[in-house]
C-alpha positions as CSV (number, residue, x, y, z in Angstrom):
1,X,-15.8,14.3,108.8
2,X,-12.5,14.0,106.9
3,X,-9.8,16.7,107.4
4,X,-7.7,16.1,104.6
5,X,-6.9,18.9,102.2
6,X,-9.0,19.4,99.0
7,X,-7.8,19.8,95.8
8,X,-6.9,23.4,94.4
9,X,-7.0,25.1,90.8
10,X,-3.9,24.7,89.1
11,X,-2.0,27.5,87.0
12,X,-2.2,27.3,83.6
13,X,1.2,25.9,83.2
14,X,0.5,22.6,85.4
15,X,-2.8,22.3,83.8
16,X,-1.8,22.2,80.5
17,X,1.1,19.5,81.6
18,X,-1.9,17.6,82.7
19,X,-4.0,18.0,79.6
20,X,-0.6,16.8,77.5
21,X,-0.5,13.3,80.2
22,X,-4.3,13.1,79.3
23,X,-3.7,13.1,75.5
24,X,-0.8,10.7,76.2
25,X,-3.0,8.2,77.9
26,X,-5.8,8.4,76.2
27,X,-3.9,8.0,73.0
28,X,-5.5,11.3,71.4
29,X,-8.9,10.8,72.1
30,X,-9.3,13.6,74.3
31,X,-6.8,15.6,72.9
32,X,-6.5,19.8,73.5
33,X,-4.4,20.0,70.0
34,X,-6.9,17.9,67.8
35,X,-10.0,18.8,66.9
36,X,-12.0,15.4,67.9
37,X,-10.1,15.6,71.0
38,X,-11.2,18.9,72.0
39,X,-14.9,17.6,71.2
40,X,-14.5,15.5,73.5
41,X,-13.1,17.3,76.0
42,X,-16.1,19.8,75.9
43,X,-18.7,17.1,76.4
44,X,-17.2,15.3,78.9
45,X,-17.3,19.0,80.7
46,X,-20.6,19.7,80.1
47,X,-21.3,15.6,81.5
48,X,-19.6,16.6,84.9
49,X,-21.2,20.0,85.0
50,X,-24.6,18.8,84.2
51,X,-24.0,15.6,86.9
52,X,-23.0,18.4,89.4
53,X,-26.2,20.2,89.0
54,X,-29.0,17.6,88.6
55,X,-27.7,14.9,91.3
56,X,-25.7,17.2,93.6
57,X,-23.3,14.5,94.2
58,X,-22.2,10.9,91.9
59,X,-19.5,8.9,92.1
60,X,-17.8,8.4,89.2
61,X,-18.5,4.7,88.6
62,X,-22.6,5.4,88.1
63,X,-21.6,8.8,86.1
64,X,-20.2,6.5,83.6
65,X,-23.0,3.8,83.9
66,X,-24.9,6.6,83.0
67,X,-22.4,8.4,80.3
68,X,-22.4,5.0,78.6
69,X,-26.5,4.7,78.3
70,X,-27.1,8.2,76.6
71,X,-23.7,7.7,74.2
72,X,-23.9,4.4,72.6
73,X,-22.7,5.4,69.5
74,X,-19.6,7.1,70.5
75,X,-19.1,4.0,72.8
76,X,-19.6,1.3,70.5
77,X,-17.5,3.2,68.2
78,X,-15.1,3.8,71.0
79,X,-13.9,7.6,70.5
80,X,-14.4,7.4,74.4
81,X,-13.4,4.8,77.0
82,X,-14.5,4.2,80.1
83,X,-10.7,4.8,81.2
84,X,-11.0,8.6,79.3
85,X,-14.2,9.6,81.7
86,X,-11.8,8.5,84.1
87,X,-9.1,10.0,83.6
88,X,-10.6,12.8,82.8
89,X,-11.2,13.5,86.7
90,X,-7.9,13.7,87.2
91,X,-7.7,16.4,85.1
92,X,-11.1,18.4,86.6
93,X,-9.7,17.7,90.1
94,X,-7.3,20.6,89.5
95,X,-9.9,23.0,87.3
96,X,-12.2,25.9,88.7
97,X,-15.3,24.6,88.5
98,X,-18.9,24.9,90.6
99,X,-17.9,21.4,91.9
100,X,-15.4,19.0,93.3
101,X,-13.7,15.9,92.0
102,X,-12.8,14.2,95.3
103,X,-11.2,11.0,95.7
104,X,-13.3,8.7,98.3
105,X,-10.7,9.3,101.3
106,X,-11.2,12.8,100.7
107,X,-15.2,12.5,101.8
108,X,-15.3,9.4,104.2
109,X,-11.8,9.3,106.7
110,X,-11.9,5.8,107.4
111,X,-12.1,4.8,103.8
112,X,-8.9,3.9,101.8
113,X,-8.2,5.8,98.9
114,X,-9.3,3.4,95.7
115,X,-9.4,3.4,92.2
116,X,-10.4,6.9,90.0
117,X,-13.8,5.2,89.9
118,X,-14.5,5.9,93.7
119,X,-14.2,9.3,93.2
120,X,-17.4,11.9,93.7
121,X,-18.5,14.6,92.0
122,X,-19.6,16.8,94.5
123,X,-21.1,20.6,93.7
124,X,-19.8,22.8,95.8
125,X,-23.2,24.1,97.3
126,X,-23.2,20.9,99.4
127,X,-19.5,22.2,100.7
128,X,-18.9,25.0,103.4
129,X,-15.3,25.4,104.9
130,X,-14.8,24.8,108.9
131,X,-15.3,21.3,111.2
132,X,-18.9,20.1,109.5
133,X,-17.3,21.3,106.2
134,X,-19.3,17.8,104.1
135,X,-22.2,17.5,106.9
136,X,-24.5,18.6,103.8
137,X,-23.5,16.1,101.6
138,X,-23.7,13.2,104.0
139,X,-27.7,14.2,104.8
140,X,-27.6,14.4,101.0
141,X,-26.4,10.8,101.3
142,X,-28.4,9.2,103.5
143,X,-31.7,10.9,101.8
144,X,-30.0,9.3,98.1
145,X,-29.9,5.7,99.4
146,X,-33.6,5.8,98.7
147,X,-33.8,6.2,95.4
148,X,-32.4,5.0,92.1
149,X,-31.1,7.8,90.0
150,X,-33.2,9.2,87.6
151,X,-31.6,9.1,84.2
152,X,-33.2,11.5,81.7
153,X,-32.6,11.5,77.8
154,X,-29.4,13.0,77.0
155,X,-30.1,17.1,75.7
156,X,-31.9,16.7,79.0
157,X,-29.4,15.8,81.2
158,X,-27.1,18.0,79.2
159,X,-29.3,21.2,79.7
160,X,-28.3,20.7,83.5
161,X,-24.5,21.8,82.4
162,X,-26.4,25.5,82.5
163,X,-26.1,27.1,86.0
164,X,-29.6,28.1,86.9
165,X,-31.7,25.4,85.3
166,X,-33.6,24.6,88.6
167,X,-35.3,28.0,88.0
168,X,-35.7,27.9,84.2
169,X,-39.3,25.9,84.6
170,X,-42.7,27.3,84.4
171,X,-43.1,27.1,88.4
172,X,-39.2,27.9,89.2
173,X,-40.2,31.5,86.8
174,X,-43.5,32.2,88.3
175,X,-41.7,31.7,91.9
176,X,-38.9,33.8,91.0
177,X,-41.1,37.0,89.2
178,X,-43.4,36.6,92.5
179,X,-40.5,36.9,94.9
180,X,-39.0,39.9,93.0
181,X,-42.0,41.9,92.9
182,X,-42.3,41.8,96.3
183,X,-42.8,45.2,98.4
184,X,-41.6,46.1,102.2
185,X,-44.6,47.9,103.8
186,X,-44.9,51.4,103.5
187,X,-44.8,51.6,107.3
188,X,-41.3,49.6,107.9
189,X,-38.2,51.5,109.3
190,X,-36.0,49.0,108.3
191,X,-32.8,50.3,106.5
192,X,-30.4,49.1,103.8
193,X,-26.7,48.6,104.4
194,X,-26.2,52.5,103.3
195,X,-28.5,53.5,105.8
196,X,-31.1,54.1,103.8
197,X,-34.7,53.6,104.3
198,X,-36.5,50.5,102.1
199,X,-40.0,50.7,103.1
200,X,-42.0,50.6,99.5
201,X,-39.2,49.7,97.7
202,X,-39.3,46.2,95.7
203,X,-36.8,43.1,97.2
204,X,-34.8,42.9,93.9
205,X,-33.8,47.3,94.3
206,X,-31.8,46.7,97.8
207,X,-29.1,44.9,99.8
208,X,-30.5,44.1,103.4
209,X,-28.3,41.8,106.2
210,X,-30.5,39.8,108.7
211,X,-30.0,39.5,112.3
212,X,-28.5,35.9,111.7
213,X,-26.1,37.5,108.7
214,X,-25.1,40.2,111.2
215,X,-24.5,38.1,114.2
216,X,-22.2,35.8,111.6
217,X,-20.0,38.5,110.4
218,X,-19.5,40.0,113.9
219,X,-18.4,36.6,115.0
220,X,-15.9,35.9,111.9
221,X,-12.8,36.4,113.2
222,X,-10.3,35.7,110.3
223,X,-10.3,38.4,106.9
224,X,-11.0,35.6,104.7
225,X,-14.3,34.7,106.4
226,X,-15.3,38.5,106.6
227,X,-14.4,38.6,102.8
228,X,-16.7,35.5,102.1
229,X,-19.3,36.4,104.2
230,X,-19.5,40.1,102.5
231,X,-19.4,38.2,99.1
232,X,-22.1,36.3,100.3
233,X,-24.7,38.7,101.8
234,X,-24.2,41.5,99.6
235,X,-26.8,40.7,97.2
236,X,-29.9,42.3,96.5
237,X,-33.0,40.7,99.1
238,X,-34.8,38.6,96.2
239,X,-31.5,37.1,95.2
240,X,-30.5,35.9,98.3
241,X,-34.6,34.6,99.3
242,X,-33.8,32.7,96.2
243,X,-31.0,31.8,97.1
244,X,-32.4,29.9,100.0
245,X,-35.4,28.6,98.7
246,X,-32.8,26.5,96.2
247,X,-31.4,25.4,99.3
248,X,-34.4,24.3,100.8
249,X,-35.8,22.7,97.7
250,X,-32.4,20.6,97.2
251,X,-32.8,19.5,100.8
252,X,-36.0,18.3,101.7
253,X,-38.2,15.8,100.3
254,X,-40.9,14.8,103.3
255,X,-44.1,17.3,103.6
256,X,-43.1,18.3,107.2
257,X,-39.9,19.5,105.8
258,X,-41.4,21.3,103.3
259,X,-43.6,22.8,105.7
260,X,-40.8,24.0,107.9
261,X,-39.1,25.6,104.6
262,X,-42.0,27.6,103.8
263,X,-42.3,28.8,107.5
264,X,-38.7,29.8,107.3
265,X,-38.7,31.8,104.2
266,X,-42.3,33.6,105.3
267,X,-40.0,34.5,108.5
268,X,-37.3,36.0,106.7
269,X,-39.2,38.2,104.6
270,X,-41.3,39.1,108.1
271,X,-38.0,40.3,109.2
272,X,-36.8,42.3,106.0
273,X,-40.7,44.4,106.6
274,X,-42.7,42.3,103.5
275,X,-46.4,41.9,104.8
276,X,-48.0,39.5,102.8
277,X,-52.0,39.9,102.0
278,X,-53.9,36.7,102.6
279,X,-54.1,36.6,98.9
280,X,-50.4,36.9,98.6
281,X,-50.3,34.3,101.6
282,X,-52.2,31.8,99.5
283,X,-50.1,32.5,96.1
284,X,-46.7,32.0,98.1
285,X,-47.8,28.5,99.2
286,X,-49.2,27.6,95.8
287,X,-46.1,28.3,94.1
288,X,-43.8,27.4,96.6
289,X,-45.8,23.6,96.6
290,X,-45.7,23.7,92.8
291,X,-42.3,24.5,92.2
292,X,-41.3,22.2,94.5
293,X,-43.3,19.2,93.3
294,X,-42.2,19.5,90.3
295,X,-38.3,20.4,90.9
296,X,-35.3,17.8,90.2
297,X,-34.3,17.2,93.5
298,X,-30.8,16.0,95.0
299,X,-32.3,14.1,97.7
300,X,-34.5,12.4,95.0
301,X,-31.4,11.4,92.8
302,X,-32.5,13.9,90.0
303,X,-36.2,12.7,90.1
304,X,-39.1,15.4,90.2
305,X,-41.3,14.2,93.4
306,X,-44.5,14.0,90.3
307,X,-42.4,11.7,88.5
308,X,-41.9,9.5,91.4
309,X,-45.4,9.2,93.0
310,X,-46.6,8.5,89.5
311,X,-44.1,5.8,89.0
312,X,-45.1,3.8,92.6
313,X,-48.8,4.7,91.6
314,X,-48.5,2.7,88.5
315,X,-46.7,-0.4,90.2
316,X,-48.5,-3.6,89.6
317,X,-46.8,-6.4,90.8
318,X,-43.4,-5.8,89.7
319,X,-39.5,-6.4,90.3
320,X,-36.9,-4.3,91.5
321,X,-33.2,-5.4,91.8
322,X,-30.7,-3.1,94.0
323,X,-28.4,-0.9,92.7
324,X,-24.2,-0.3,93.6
325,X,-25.5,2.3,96.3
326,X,-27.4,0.4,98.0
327,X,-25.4,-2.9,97.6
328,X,-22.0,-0.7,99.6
329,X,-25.0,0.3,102.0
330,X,-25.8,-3.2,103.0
331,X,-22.1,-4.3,102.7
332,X,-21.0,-1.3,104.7
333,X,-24.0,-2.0,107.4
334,X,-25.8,1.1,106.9
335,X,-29.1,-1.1,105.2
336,X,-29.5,-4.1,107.0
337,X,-30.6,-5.9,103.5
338,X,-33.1,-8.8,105.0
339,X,-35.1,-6.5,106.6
340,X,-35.9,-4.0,103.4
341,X,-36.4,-7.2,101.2
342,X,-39.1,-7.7,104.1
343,X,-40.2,-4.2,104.2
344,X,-40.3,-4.4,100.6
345,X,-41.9,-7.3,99.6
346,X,-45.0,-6.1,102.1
347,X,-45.7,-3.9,99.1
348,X,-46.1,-6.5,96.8
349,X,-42.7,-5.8,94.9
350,X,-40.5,-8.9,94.0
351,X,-37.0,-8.3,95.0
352,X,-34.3,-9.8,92.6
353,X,-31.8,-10.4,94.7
354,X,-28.5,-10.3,92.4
């Protein structure tokens, strides 16, 4: 856990000092007055946005590794540097944005702070304030390690720079129009925040606290959490199931997990007075399997869980080398890297060991 301050959203003043240093050093290439500059700018937002979204967290050295792959020509033709996507954090560091640009020391306490290329691009979802304030991004972590990231073409990748995307399949749609049409039983006493009875009424037509939200609030002791937790809760009941099945689904990749999600969600909506039907029962669980089958997950470095048990299906005797995650994992002991050569090798994989 690292205590050090994050970084804050600057006025407009100090951040249009900092967009003048970044034409400066960039030597007009991403440049607020030019017209090619401002280009620039844009898509190196929309690269950090869409980052954010699809992996949950990246540092900034494979963000470029990846920047460079899907824009060779403007590479090769260099209208952007490596040295612009850099210092271009410096600059997001201090924007509003649905993520973070943290330096490494920031994230890990015993790590020295290094070079703009060890810094992280965290989305905020994987941030909550108090002592455990990163404890979801370092399960995150340890769940990435596994995987290589999945790099898709680039109006792909770019279509993650679109809050919501996650949702904007066939499954993530069906899901959604399922949970939103949702009834409490005519029989339930439970009440709305006004008071007011919602037995019959759809989930998406009221605003309903749980025990746990309740119990949360009653607890919060400074204005500022009251505030955040009213912010929070005060959304109608489909919203806020939503809310946590994109929790669950950018959580969890084994089948047990899943299985626990499911059984949380059916408990919440228990508790709000929704009594599924078998047949609604057995159309929850279909959905809910297919959407998250076929979901970009964080724990899966962007990869849809279909996409990767296809991949390993389709192995024949092939090579794998290791990436820069997992070479910092076996520098920094958390891989010890004879024994997954071993474990890897049992599979019939070659191992180039670079």
């Amino acid at each position: 856990m690292s205590g050090k301050s994050l970084p804050k959203p600057s006025s407009k003043t100090a951040l249009n000092k900092k967009y003048q240093l970044l034409a400066i050093e960039t030597k007009g290439r991403l440049d607020t007055a030019t017209e090619n500059g401002r280009a620039n700018i844009n898509l190196l937002q929309k690269y950090y946005n869409a980052f954010s979204n699809l992996y949950g967290a990246i540092i900034l050295d494979d963000a470029w590794d990846i920047f460079k792959i899907l824009e060779k020509e403007k590479i090769s033709k260099k209208q952007i540097l490596k040295k612009d996507f850099l210092f271009f954090s410096e600059v997001a560091r201090y924007e509003a944005h649905n993520y973070f640009v943290l330096e490494i020391d920031e994230l890990y306490e015993a790590e020295e702070r290094g070079s703009a290329a060890r810094r992280f691009i965290l989305n905020k979802k994987l941030y909550k304030k108090g002592y455990s304030r990163f404890d979801s991004y370092y399960r995150l972590a340890d769940k990435q390690l596994n995987h290589p990231l999945c790099v898709l073409d680039r109006d792909e990748l770019l279509s993650w720079d679109e809050p919501g995307m996650l949702w904007r399949s066939a499954e993530g749609a069906a899901l959604k129009l399922f949970v939103e049409n949702l009834s409490v039983d005519n029989k339930s006493v439970n009440q709305d925040i006004n008071g007011e009875k919602i037995a019959g009424k759809l989930l998406k037509d009221f605003i309903f606290w749980h025990d746990s939200e309740k119990f949360a609030y009653s607890y919060a002791k400074r204005e500022w959490e009251k505030k955040e937790l009213e912010e929070c809760q005060n959304v109608d009941e489909s919203e806020k199931i939503l809310r946590l099945i994109e929790q669950y689904i950018n959580s969890a990749v084994l089948y047990t997990e899943i299985n626990k999600q499911i059984d949380f969600v059916l408990k919440d909506l228990q508790e709000v007075g929704v009594c599924l039907t078998e047949q609604q029962f057995k159309t929850f669980l279909q959905l809910y399997s297919d959407f998250s089958n076929s979901s970009r997950k964080w724990p899966l470095c962007g990869w849809q869980p279909v996409e990767l048990s296809n991949l390993y299906k389709n192995f024949s005797k092939s090579a794998i080398s290791f990436g820069k995650n997992m070479q910092r994992a076996f520098e920094d002991g958390t891989l010890n890297k004879d024994e997954l050569i071993e474990e890897i090798r049992k599979l019939d994989i070659d191992v180039i060991d670079m």
